[in-house]
N, C-alpha and C positions, 0 to 999 in steps of 0.2 A: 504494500500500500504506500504510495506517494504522501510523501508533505503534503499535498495541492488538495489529495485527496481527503486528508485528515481535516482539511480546512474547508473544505465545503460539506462535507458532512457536519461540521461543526455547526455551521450556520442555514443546514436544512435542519438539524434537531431545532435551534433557535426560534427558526419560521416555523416550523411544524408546532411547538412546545408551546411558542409565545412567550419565552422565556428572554425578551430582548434585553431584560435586568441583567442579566449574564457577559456580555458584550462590551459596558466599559472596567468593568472589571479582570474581564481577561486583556483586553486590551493595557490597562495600567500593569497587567504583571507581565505582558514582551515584554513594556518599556522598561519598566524597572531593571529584567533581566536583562536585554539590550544593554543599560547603564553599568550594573555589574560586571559585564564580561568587557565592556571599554573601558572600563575603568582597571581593570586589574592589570592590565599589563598594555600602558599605552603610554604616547607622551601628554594625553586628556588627562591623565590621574589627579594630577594636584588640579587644577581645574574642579573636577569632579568632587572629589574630596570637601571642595568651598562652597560644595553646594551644600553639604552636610552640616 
């Protein structure tokens, strides 16, 4: 099973479910994770870090 695929099943359970409450929530933890893994080993760190 593809990425692609995990992610549009994601958001036919959503439409199906009506569970759109679901959606900024997953979305804030990419980001978060996105900022975790730039942050750990980048020249962004101390940057990142000042945001804390």
């Amino acid at each position: 099973m593809s990425k692609l695929a995990i992610i549009k099943e994601f958001f036919e359970f959503l439409r199906h479910r009506k569970k759109w409450w679901l959606a900024p929530i997953v979305v804030m933890m990419v980001l978060l994770g996105a900022l975790i893994v730039a942050g750990e080993s980048s020249a962004l760190a101390p940057f990142i870090y000042a945001l804390f």
